[in-house]
C-alpha positions in Angstrom: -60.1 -1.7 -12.2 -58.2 -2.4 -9.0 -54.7 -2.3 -9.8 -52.6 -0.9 -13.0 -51.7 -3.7 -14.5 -55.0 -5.4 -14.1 -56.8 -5.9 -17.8 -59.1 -2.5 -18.2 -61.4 -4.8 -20.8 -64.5 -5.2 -18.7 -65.6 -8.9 -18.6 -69.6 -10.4 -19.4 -70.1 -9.8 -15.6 -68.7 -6.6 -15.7 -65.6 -6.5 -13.6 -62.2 -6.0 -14.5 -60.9 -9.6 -15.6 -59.0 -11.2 -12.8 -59.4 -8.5 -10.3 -61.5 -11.0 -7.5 -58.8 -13.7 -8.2 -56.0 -11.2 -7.3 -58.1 -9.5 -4.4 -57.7 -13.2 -3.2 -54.6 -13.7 -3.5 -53.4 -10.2 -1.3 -55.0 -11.5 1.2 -53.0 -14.5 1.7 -49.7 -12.7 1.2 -47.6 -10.8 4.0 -47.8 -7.4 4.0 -44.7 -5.6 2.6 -43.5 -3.0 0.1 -43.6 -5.7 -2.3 -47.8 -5.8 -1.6 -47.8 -2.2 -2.0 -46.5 -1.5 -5.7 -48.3 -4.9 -6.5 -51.4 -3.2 -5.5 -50.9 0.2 -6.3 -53.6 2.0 -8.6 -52.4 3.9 -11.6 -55.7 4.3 -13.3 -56.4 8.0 -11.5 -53.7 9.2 -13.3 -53.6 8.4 -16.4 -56.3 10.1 -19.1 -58.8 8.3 -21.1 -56.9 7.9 -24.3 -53.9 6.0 -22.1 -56.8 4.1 -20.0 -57.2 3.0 -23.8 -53.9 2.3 -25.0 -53.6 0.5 -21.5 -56.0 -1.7 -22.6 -55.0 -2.8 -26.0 -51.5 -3.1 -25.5 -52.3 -5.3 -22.4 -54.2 -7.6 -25.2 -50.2 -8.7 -26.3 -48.6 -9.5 -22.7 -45.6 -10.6 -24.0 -44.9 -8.0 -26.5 -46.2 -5.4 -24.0 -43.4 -6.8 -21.3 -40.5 -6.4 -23.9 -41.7 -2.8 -24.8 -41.5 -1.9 -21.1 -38.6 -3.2 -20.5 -37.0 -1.4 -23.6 -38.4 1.9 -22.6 -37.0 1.8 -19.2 -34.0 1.0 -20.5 -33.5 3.7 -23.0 -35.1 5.7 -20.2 -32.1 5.0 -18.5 -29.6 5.9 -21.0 -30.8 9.3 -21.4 -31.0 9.7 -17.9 -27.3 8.5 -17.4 -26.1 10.1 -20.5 -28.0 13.9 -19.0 -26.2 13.3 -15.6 -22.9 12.3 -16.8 -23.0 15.9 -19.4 -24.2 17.6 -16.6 -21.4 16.2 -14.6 -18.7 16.8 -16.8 -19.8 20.7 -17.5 -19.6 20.6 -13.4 -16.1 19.8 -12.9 -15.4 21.8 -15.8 -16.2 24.9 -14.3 -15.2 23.8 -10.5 -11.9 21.7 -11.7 -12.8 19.2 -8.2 -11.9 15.5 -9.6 -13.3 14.3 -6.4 -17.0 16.1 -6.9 -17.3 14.6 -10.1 -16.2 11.0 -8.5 -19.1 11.2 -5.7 -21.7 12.4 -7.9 -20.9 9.5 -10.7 -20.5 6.8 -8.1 -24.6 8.3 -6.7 -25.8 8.5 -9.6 -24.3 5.1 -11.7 -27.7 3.1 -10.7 -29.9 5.6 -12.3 -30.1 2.8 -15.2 -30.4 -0.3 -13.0 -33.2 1.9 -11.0 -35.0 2.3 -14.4 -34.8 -1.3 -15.6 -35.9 -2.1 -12.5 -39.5 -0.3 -12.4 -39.9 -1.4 -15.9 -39.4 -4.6 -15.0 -41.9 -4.7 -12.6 -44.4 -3.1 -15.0 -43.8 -5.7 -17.2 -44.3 -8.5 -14.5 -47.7 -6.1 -14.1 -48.7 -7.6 -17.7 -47.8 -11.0 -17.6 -50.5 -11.9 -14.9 -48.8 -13.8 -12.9 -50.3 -15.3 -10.0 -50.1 -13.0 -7.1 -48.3 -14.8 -4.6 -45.5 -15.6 -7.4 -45.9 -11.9 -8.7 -45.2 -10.5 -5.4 -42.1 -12.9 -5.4 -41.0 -11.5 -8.6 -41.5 -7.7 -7.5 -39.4 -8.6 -4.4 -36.1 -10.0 -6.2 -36.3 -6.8 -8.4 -36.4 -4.5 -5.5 -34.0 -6.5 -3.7 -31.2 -6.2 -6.2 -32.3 -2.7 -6.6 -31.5 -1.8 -3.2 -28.4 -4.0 -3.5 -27.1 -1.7 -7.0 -27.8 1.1 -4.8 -26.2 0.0 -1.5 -22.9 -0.5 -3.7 -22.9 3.0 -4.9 -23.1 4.3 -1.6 -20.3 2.5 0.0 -18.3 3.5 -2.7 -19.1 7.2 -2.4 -18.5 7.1 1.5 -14.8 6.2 1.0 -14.7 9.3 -1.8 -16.7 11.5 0.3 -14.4 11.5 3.5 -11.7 11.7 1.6 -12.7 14.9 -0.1 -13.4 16.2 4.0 -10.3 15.3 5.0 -7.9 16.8 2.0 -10.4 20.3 3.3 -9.7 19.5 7.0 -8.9 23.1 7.5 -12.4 23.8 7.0 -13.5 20.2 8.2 -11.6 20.1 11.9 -13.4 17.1 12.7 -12.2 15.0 9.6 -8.4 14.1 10.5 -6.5 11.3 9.0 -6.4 9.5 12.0 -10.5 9.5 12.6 -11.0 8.7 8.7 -10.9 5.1 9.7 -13.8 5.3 12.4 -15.9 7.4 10.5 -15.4 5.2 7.7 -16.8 2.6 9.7 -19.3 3.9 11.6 -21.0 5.3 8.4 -20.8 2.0 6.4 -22.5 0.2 9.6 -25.2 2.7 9.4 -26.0 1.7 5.9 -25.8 -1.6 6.2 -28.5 -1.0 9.0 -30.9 0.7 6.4 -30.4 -1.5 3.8 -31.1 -4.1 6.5 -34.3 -2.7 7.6 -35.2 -1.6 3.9 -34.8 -5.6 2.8 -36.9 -6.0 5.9 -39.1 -3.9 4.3 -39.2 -5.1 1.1 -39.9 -8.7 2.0 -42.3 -8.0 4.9 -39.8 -9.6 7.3 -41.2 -8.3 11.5 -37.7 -6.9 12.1 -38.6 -7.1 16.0 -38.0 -10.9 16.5 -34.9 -10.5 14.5 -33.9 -7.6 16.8 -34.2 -9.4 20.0 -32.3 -12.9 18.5 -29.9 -10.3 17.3 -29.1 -9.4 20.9 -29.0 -12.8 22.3 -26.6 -13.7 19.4 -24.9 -10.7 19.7 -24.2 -11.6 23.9 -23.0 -14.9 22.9 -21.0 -13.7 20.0 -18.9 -11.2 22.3 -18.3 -14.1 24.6 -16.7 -15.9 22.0 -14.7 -13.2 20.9 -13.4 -11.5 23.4 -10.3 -10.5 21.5 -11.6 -9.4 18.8 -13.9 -7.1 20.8 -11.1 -6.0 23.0 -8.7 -4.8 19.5 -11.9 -2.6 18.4 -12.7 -1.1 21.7 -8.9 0.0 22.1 -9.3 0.7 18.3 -11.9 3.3 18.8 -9.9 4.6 22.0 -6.7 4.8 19.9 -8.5 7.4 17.6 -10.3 9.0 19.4 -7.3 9.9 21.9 -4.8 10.2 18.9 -1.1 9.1 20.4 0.1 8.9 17.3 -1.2 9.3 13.6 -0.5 7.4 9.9 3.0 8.6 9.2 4.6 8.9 12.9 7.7 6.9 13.9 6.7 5.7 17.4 8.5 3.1 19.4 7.2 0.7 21.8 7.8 -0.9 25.1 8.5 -3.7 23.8 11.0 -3.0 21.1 8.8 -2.4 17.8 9.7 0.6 16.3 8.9 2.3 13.0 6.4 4.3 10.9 2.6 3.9 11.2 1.6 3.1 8.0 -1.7 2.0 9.0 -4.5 3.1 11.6 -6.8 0.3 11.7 -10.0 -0.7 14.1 -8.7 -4.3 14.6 -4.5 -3.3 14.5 -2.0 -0.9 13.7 0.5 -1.7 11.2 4.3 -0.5 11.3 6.7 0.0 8.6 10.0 -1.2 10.5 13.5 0.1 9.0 14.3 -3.3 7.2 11.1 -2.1 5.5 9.0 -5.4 7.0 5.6 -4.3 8.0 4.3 -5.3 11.4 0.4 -5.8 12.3 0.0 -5.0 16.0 -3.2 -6.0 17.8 -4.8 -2.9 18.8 -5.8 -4.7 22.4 -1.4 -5.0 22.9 -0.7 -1.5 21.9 -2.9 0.0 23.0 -2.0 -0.8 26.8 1.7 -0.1 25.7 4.5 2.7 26.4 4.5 4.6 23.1 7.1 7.2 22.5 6.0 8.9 19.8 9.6 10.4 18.4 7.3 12.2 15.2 5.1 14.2 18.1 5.3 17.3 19.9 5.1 20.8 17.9 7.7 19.6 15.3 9.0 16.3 13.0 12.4 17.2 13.7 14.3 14.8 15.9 17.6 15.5 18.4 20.3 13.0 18.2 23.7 13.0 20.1 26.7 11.5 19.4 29.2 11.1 22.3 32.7 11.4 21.5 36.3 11.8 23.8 39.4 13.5 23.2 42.7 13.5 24.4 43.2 15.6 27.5 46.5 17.4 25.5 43.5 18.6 22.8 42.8 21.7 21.7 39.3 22.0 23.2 38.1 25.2 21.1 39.6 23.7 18.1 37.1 20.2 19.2 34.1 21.8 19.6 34.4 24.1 15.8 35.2 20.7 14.5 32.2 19.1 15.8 30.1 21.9 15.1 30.9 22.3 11.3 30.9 18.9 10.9 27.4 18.5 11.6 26.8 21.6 9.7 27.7 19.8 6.7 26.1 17.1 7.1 22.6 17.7 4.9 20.3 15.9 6.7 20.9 18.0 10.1 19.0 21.4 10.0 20.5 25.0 10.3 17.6 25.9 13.3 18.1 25.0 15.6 21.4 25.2 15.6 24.0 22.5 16.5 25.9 22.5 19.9 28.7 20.7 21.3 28.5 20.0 25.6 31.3 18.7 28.0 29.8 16.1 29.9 33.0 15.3 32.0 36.1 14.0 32.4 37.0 10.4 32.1 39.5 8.0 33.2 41.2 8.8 29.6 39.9 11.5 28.2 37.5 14.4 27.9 34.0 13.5 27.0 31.8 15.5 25.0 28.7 15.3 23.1 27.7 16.7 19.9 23.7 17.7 20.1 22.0 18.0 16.3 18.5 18.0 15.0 17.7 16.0 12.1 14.4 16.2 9.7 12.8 13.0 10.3 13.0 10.3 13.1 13.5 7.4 10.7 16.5 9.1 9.5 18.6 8.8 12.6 20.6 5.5 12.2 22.0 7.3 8.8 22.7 10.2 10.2 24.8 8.8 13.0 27.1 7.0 10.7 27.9 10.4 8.7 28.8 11.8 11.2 30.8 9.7 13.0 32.1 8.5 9.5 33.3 12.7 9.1 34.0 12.7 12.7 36.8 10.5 12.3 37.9 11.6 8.7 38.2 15.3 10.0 40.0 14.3 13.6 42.9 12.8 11.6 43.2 16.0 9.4 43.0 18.1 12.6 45.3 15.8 14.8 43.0 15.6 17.1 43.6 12.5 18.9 40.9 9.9 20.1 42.3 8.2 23.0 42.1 4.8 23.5 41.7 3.5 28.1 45.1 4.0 29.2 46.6 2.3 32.7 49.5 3.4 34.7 51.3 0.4 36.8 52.4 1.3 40.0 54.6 -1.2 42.2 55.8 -0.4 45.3 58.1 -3.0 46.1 59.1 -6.2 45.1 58.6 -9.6 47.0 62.0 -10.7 48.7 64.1 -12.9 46.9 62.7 -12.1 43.6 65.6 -12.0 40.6 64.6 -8.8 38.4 67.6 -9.2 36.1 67.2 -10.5 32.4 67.4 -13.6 31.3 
């Protein structure tokens, strides 16, 4: 007996039935993962009373495939149905929603990974011929790998997401890297799964390697964009002038929230609420003022204002100042001021300095208070005046008649 699903009934020569028809057979078919399980020798380790059973079950092929098949599917159920209680008594006693979420999404192919060895057992019993055997085994392994590449990618998104809402712990794990970590990671399992395909189906992963570079020259040729948005995507995290949720404004007029941090663009959310997708190549070689940044959100506004020359000029600047105390959306620290600037043509010129909470809330803001601005000028009689010229004529040209009418 050469391999386990071969027939353990000796033959009239002898030999296990089919086993120098099969022997042929490896020989002619490239060496892969497939080859191994196909040829792999379970008789060591099973007794003589399941050498037996073996034996007379294999009698019924058929009947022997749907039993294996069954059993690793109920297999699976009890598997599933252990890990999911285990699970459940897990975030019971931890109260983490995103544990459980990672462990269910690692552990859903437990069934498919079941079926999937039982399948191949049964393929085992059905004596196929080896080159179409080892065909069989492939597919099943393939779209095992495939159930299992699924469940990872899944969990990666969960996982960094669980880093990053523990960032205090995890300094690394910001929401602005979250997008290049989630990238790099899914890149590097797509390169396992690649290689384990490889694998599988006894593909030389050299050749493919070196065609992979030449392609890969030619492809960054043709794409010069595209390669120029993810390099400044990677720069833009990585040196972090601004992060999701900052109101930045650009050089060349964009201005709004980042609602987006992407390896290919950024993405705005303007104050008409339109979103706009930046290339990362465009802003990435921009002026950015970031008006969220520094050590705090709040954001200074100022609101210019003149008054009459006749005013009361302590009376002007309590006015402005309670006025912007009032005003709910400017905050008590640090406190507003009022500054003289100069004098004009017309008037005295002044400007009320304020701090609001967020960037995005400064057109608002301004129209309050300049709305109570002029509301609580007309109750104070303080007068805004409007440019005012004096006419000064010296003399009048000779002969000129300066009665009326």
């Amino acid at each position: 007996m050469k391999r386990f699903h071969y027939n353990f009934l000796p033959d009239d020569n002898g030999a296990a039935a089919g086993g120098d028809s099969d022997a042929s057979h490896a020989e002619d078919v490239t060496h892969s993962l497939a080859d191994l399980i196909a040829d792999f020798d379970l008789s060591p380790y099973l007794n003589d009373y399941l050498l037996e059973v073996w034996g007379i079950l294999q009698s019924y092929p058929f009947i022997f495939a749907l039993v294996l098949v069954a059993l690793g599917y109920g297999l699976g159920r009890i598997l599933k149905s252990l890990i999911h209680t285990l699970l459940d008594r897990i975030r019971k006693s931890t109260k983490s929603e995103i544990d459980y979420q990672i462990a269910h999404y690692l552990t859903s192919p437990v069934l498919q990974t079941t079926v999937a060895f039982a399948l191949v057992l049964a393929l085992a019993t059905l004596e196929f011929p080896g080159a179409i055997e080892r065909l069989l085994i492939k597919v099943c392994i393939t779209a095992l790998l495939l159930f299992w590449g699924r469940a990872w990618f899944r969990a990666t998104k969960v996982i960094l997401q669980a880093l990053e809402a523990d960032r205090d712990s995890f300094h690394l794990f910001q929401p602005r890297t979250i997008p290049l970590y989630e990238m790099g990671i899914k890149l590097l399992l797509l390169g396992l799964f690649i290689y384990l395909f490889f694998l599988v189906w006894g593909i030389d992963a050299t050749a493919w390697v070196a065609s992979a570079g030449i392609i890969g020259i030619a492809i960054g040729f043709a794409s010069r964009d595209t390669l120029a948005n993810l390099i400044s995507g990677v720069s833009i995290v990585a040196d972090a002038p601004y992060k999701i949720g900052d109101y930045i404004v650009l050089d060349t007029g964009e201005r709004g929230v980042v609602s987006n941090l992407g390896i290919r663009s950024t993405r705005l959310i303007t104050r008409d609420d339109v979103e706009v997708s930046i290339p990362n190549a465009v802003i990435g070689t921009a002026k950015i003022v970031n008006e969220s940044g520094g050590p705090y959100v709040r954001h200074r506004i100022r609101v210019p204002v003149g008054v009459a020359y006749s005013s009361d000029i302590d009376l002007v600047i309590e006015t402005l100042k309670k006025i912007a105390q009032e005003n709910e959306y400017v905050v008590d620290e640090p406190a507003a001021r009022v500054r003289i600037r100069g004098f004009g043509d017309s008037s005295i010129d002044l400007e009320l300095l304020c701090w609001i909470k967020r960037p995005a809330d400064r057109g608002l803001v301004l129209h309050n208070l300049n709305y109570r601005l002029i509301k609580r000028f007309r109750e104070e009689n303080i007068e805004i005046p409007f440019p005012q010229r004096d006419l000064h004529v010296r003399d009048m040209p000779a002969g000129t008649d300066t009665s009326s009418g």
